[in-house]
C-alpha positions as CSV (number, residue, x, y, z in Angstrom):
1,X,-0.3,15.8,11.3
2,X,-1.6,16.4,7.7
3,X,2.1,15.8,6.6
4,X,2.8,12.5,8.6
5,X,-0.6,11.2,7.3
6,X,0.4,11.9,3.6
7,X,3.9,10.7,3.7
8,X,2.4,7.0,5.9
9,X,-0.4,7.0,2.9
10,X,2.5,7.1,0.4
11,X,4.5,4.9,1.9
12,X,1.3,2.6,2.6
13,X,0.9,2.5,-1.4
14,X,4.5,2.0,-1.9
15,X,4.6,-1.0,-0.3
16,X,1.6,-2.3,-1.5
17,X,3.2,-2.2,-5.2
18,X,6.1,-3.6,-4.6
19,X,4.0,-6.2,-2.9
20,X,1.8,-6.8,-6.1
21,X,5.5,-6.4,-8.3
22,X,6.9,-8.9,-6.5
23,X,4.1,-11.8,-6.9
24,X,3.4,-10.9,-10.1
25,X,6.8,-13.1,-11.3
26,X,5.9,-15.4,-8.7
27,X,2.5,-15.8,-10.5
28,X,4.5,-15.7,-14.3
29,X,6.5,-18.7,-13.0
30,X,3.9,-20.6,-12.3
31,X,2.1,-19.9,-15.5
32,X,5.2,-21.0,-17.4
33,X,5.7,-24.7,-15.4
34,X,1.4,-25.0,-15.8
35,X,2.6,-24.4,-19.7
36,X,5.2,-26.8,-19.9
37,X,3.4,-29.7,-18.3
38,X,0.4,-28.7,-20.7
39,X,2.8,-29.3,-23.6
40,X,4.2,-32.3,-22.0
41,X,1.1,-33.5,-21.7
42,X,-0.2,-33.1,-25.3
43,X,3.4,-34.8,-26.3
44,X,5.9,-32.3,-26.5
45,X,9.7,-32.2,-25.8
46,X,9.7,-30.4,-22.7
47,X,13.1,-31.6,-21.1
48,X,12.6,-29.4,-17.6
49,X,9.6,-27.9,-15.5
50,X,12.0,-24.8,-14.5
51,X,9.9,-21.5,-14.1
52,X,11.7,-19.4,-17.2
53,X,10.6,-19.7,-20.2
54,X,13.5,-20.7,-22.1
55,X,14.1,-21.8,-25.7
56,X,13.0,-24.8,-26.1
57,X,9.8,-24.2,-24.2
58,X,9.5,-21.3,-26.5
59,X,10.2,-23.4,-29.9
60,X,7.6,-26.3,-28.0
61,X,5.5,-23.4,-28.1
62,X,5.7,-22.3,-31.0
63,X,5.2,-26.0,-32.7
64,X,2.0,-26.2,-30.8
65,X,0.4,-23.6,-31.9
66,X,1.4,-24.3,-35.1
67,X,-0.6,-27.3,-35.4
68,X,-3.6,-26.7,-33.7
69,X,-3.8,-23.7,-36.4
70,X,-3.4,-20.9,-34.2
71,X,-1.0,-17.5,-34.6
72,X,2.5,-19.0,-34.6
73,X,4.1,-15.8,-31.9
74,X,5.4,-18.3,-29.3
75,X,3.9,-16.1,-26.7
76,X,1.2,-17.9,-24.5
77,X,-1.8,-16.0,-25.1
78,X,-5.9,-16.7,-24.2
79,X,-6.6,-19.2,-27.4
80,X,-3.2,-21.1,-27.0
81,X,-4.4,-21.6,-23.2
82,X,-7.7,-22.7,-24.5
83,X,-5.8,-25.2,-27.2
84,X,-4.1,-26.7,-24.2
85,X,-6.6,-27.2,-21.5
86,X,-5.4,-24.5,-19.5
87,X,-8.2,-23.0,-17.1
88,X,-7.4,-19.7,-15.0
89,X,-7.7,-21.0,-10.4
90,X,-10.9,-19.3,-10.3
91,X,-12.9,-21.5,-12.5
92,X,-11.0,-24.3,-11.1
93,X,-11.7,-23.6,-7.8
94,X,-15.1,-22.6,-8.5
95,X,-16.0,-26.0,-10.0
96,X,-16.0,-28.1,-7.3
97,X,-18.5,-25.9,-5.6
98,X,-20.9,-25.6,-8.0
99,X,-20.9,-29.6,-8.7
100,X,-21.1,-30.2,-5.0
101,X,-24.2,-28.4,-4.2
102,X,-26.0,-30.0,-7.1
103,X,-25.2,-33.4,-5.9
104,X,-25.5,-32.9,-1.9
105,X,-29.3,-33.5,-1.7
106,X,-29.6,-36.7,-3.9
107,X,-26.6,-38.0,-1.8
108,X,-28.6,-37.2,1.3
109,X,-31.6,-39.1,-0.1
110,X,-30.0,-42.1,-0.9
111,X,-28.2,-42.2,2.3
112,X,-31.1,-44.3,3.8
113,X,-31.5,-47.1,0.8
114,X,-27.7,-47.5,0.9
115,X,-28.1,-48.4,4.3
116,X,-30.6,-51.1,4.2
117,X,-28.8,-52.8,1.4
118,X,-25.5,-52.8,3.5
119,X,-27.3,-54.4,6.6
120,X,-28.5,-57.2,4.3
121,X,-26.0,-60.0,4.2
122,X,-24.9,-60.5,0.5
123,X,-25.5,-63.9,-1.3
124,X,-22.5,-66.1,-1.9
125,X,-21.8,-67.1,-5.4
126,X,-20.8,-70.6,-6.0
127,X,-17.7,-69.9,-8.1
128,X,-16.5,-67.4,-5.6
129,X,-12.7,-67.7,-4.3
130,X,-12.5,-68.4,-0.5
131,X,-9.5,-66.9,1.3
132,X,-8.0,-68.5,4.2
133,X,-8.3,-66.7,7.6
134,X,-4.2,-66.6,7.8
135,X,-4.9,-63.9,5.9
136,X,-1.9,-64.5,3.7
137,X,-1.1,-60.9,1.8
138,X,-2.0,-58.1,4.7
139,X,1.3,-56.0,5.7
140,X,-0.6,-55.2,9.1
């Protein structure tokens, strides 16, 4: 029984690393096409959005870092991500949380004030354009 439970434990941890191997270029890839619209996006020749990093995304790279003054290696490292805007899915997905909670209770207080001011019928301004009630540009 010992025997069984050590060769299941190894082969438990076995696949669990070639689990985390094989999403580990999975999560490369996507680093690389984040990178390349980064650099697209600050104005640099990036002529595809394929998940290698090839030459030209290398040299694009490399040009970048360059002129924001940083260590010319053409490797994307922590201040070159910085340089570019790039933020890691935790604090992008921990954003939205934190700026939600702050802004849920005025929301909720000025749920009642907006309302009254929609039950109120607006005044019409004199120079305002009247539409006719063909309706004229709706598709439905």
């Amino acid at each position: 029984m010992k025997k069984a439970t050590s060769r299941l434990g190894r082969l438990t941890a076995a696949a669990g690393l070639a689990v985390t191997l094989g999403f580990a270029p999975a999560a490369f890839a996507d680093e690389i096409v984040a990178l390349k619209n980064a650099l697209y996006g600050a104005g640099y020749d990036i002529t595809n959005v394929s998940p290698q990093m090839d030459d030209s995304t290398r040299s694009a790279l490399t040009r970048f870092q360059q002129d924001n003054g940083l260590q010319a290696t053409g490797i994307l490292d922590d201040p070159t991500k910085e340089a570019l805007g790039m933020i890691s899915v935790q604090v992008a997905a921990s954003a939205p949380a934190q700026s939600t909670g702050t802004n849920s209770a005025p929301a909720q207080e000025s749920a009642p004030s907006a309302a009254a001011e929609t039950s109120a019928p607006e005044p019409e301004q004199d120079d305002a354009i009247e539409e006719d009630d063909d309706g004229g540009w709706s598709l439905w």
